[in-house]
C-alpha positions as CSV (number, residue, x, y, z in Angstrom):
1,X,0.0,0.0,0.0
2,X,0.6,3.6,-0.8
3,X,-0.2,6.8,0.6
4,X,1.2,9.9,-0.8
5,X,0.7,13.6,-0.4
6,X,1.3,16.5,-2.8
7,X,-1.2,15.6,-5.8
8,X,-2.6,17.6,-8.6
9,X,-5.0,17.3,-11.6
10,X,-1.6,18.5,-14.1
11,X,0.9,16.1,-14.3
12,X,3.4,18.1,-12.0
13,X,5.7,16.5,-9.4
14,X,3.7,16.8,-5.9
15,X,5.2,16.4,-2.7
16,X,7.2,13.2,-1.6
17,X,7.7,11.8,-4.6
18,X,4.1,11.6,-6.0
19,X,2.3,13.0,-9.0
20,X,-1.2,12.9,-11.0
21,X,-2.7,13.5,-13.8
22,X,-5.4,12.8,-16.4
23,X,-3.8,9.9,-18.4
24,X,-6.9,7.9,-19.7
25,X,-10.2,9.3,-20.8
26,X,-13.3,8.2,-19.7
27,X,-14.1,5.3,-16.7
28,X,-15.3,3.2,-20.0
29,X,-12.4,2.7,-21.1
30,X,-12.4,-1.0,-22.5
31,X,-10.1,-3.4,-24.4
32,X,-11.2,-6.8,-25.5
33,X,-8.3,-8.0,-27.6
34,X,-8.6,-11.2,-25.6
35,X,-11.4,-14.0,-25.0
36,X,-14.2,-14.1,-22.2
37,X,-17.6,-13.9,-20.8
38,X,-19.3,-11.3,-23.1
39,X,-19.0,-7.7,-21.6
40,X,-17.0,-8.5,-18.7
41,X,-14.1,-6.8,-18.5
42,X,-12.5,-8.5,-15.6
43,X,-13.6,-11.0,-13.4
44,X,-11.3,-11.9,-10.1
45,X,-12.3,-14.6,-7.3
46,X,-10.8,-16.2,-4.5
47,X,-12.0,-18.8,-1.6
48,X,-9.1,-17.7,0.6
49,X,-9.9,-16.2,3.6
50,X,-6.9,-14.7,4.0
51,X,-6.8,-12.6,0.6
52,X,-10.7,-11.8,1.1
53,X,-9.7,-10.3,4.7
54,X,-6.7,-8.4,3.2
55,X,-9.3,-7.3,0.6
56,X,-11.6,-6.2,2.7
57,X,-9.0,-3.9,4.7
58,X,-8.4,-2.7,1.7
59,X,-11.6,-1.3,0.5
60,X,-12.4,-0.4,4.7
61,X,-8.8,2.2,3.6
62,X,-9.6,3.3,0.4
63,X,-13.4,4.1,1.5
64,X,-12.1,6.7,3.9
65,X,-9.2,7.9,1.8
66,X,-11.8,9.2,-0.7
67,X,-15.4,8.8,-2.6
68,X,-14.1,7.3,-5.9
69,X,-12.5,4.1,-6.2
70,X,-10.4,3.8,-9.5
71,X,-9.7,-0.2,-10.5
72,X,-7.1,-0.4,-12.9
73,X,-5.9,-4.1,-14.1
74,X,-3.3,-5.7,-16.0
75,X,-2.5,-8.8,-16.5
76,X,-0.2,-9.3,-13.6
77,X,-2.0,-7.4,-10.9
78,X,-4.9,-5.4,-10.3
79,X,-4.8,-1.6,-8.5
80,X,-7.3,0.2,-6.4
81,X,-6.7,3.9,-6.0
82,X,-8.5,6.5,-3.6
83,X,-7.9,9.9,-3.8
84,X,-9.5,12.7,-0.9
85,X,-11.4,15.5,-2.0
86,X,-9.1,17.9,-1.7
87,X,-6.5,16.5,-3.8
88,X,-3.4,16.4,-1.8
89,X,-3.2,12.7,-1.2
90,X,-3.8,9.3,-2.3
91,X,-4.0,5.8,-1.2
92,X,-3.2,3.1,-3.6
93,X,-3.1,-1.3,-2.9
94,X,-2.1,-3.2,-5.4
95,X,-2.5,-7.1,-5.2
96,X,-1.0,-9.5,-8.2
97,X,-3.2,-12.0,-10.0
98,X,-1.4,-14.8,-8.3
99,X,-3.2,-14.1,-4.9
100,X,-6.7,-15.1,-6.7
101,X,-8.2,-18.2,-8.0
102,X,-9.4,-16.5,-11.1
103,X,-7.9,-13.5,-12.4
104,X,-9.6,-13.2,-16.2
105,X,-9.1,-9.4,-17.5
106,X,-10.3,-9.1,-20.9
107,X,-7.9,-6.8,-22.4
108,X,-4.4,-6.2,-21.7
109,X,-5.5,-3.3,-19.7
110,X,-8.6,-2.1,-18.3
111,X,-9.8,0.6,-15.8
112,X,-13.2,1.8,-14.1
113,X,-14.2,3.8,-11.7
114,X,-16.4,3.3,-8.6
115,X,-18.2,4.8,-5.6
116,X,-15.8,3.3,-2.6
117,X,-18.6,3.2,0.3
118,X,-20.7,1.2,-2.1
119,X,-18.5,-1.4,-2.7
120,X,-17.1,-1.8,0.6
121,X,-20.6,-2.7,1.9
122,X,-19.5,-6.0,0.1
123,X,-17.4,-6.7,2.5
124,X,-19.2,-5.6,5.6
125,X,-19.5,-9.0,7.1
126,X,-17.3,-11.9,6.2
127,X,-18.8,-14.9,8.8
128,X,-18.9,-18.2,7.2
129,X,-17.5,-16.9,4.0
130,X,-16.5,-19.4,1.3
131,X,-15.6,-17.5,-1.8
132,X,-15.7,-14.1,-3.1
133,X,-16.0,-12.9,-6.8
134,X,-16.1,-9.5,-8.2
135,X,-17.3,-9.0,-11.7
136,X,-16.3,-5.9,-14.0
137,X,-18.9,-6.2,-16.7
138,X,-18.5,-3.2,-18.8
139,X,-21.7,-3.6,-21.4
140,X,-23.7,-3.1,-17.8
141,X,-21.7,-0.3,-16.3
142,X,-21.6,-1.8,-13.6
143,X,-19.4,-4.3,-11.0
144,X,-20.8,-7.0,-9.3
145,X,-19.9,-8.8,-6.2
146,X,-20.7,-12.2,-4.9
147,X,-20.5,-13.6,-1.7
148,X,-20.9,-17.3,-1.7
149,X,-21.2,-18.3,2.3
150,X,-20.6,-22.1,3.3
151,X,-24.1,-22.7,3.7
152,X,-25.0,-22.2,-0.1
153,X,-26.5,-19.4,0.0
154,X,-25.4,-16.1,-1.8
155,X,-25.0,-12.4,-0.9
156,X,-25.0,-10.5,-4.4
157,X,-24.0,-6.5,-4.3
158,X,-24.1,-4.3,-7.6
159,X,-22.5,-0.5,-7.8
160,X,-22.7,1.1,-10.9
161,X,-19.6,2.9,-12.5
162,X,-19.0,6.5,-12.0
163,X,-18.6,8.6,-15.3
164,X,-15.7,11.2,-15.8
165,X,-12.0,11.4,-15.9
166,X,-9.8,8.8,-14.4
167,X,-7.0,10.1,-12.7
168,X,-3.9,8.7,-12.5
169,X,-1.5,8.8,-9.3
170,X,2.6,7.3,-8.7
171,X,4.9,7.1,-6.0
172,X,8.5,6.9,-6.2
173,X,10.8,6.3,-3.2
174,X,13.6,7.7,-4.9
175,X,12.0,11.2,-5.0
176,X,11.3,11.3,-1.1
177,X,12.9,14.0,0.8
178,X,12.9,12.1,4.0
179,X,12.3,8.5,4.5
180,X,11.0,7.2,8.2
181,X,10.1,3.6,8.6
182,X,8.2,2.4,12.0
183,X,6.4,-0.5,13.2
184,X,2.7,-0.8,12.1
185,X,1.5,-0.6,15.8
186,X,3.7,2.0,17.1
187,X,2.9,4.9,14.3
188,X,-0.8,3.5,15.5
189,X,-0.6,4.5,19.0
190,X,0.8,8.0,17.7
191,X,-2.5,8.6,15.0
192,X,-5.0,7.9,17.7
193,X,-3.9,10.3,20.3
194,X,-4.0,12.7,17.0
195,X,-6.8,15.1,16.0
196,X,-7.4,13.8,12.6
197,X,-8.4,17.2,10.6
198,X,-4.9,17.7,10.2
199,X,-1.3,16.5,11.3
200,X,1.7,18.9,11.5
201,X,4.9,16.3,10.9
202,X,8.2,17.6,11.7
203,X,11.5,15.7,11.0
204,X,15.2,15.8,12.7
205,X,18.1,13.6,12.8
206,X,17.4,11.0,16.2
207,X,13.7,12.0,16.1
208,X,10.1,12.6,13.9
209,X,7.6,15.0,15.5
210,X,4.0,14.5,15.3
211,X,1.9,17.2,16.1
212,X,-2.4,17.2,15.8
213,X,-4.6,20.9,15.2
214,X,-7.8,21.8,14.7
215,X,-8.4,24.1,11.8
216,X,-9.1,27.6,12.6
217,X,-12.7,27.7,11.6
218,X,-12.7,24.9,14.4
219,X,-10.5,26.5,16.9
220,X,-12.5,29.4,17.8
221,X,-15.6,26.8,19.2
222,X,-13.6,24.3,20.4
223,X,-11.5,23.9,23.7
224,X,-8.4,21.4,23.6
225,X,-5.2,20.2,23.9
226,X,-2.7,19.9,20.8
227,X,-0.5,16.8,21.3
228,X,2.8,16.4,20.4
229,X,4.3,13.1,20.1
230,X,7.5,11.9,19.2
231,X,9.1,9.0,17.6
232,X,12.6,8.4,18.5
233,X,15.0,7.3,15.8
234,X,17.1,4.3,16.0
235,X,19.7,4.9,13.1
């Protein structure tokens, strides 16, 4: 996974290392230069659980990184991109066609574009679970997903593409001005003691500051205390 600040809708380098813009046209978008079920553009399942519960972090991430969910597949791997309203940052999970059972894209490429809440409804409740297909079909405009429990029975969910502009989003290490690695549970300690509307991040040589405001349309009602944490560095 990817998250990356300093995005626009030109293709200019952003902060960190990342930069957008407007690479592909329309979210139908469709190549068929290969076999398949007619009008579906890609169709990935799994039965396991593991890869289904990855998944469904997944989608619980990009849901409240932003509205739209882009899906963009190849024939090695298939990307899910969020972007927040504002523009300024980006989550992006990428997962390779070897962790499915079926992984059938149409084309050599293919990309759609979805509402992220919807689709993460899907994957709301996981009990009993057997396997778990999603469905691209592109003459519909719409994705399916199926959720086949061990009892038989099926949950079916359908969310209907969004129209407009696909935007597209990278991330390259190299370009990072600073480069801070933690463990997962320790920089998770630090967020919650945070208020989330925004996070002031401040970097030295044995230590990384983390600092949570309120903006000021905020500030003048409210009545708290800014933490400031710190992570010590080890080398």
């Amino acid at each position: 996974m990817h998250s990356q600040g300093g995005m626009s809708t030109q293709p200019t380098q952003g902060e960190g290392g990342g930069s957008a813009q407007q690479p592909h046209g329309s979210s139908q978008a469709y190549s068929t230069t290969q076999g398949g079920s007619p009008g579906v553009a890609l169709e990935i399942a799994t039965s396991d659980a593991g890869t289904i519960r990855t998944l469904a972090k997944a989608m619980v991430c990009l849901a409240r990184t932003g509205e739209e969910l882009m899906v963009e597949a190849t024939r090695d791997k298939v990307s899910f991109r969020a972007i927040n309203s504002a523009k300024t940052g980006f989550l992006m999970v990428d997962m390779a066609s070897t962790a499915f059972d079926i992984f059938a894209p149409a084309g050599e490429t293919y990309h759609c574009k979805v509402s992220g809440k919807s689709l993460q409804l899907a994957f709301k409740s996981l009990k009993n679970l057997q396997q778990m297909e999603m469905l691209f079909d592109h003459d519909a405009s719409m994705a399916r997903v199926t959720m086949t429990l061990r009892t038989g029975a099926q949950k079916c969910y359908s969310v209907s593409f969004i129209e407009g502009d696909i935007m597209s989003v990278g991330f390259s290490k190299d370009q990072c001005t600073h480069n801070v690695r933690s463990r997962p549970q320790g920089l998770s300690d630090v967020l919650q003691n945070m208020h989330k509307d925004e996070l002031k991040i401040q970097f030295a040589r044995d230590m990384v500051a983390v600092r949570g405001a309120l903006p000021p349309s905020r500030l003048v009602l409210s009545r708290f205390v800014a933490p400031r944490l710190g992570l010590a560095g080890t080398g």
